[in-house]
C-alpha positions in Angstrom: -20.0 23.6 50.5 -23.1 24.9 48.8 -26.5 26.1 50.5 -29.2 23.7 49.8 -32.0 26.3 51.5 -32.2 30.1 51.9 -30.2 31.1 55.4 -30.4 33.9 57.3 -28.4 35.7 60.0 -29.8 36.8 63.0 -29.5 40.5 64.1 -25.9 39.8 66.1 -25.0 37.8 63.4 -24.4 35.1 65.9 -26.3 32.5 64.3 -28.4 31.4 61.3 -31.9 30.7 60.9 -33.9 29.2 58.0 -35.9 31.2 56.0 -38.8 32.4 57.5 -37.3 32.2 61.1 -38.6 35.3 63.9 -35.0 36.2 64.3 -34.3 36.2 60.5 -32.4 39.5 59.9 -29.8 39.4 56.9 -29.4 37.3 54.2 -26.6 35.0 53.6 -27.2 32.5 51.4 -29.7 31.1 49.0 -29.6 27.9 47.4 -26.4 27.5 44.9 -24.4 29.5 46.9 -20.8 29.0 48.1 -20.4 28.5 51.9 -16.8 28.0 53.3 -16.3 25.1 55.3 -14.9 27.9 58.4 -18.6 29.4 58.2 -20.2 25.5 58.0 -18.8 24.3 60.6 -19.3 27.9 63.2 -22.8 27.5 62.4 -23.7 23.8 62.5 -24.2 23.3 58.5 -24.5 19.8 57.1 -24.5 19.2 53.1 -25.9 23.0 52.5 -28.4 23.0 54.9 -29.1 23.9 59.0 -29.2 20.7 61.1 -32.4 19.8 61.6 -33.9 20.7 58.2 -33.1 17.7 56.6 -35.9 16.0 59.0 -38.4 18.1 58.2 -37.7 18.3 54.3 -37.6 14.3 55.1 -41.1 14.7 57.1 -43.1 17.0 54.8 -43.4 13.8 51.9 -44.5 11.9 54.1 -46.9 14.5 56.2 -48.2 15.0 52.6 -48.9 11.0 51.9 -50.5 10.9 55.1 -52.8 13.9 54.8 -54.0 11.9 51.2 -54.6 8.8 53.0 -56.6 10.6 55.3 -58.7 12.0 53.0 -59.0 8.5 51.2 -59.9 7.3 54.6 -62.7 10.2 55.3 -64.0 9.4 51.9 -64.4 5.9 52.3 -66.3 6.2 55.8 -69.3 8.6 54.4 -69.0 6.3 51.8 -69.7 3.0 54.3 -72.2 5.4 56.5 -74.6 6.3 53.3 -74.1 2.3 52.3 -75.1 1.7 55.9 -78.4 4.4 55.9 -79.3 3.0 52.8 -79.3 -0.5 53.7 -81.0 0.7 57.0 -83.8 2.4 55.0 -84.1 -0.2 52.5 -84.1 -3.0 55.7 -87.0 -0.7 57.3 -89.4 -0.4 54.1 -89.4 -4.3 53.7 -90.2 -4.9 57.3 -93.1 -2.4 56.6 -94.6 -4.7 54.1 -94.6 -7.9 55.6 -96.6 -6.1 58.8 -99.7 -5.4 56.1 
């Protein structure tokens, strides 16, 4: 099996943690290298990578997508609120002729 991500040992090289982990001590893989199946299986690999990190390589697309629409969104509401203040102010000045 090949790592998909950098892994790390921890400092009893009982375990391995992604890159970037607290308890990241050695390294023992980057991304290309060989990992035998003995080692894979001892520490919970699937296809290259820890368990768990395919969800959040899954999640960060879509984290991403939703931070965009946000900002789309954000945009479009000052967008309606200065629509809405000029229609307000523009609503306000012809009210203010018909009283003269």
């Amino acid at each position: 099996m090949q790592a998909k991500e950098r892994l790390f040992l921890n400092a009893d090289k009982t375990k391995l943690v992604k890159d970037g982990d607290k308890h990241a001590a050695f390294l023992y893989a980057v991304p290309g290298d060989e990992i035998p199946e003995s080692a894979a299986s001892k520490f919970g690999l699937v296809d290259g990578r820890l368990k768990g990190s395919d969800k959040a390589a899954a999640a960060e697309p879509r984290k991403q997508a939703e931070g965009e629409a946000g900002l789309k969104t954000e945009k479009e509401t000052k967008a309606a609120a200065a629509n809405k203040e000029a229609k307000a102010a523009a609503n306000k000045e012809a009210k203010g002729g018909e009283n003269k």
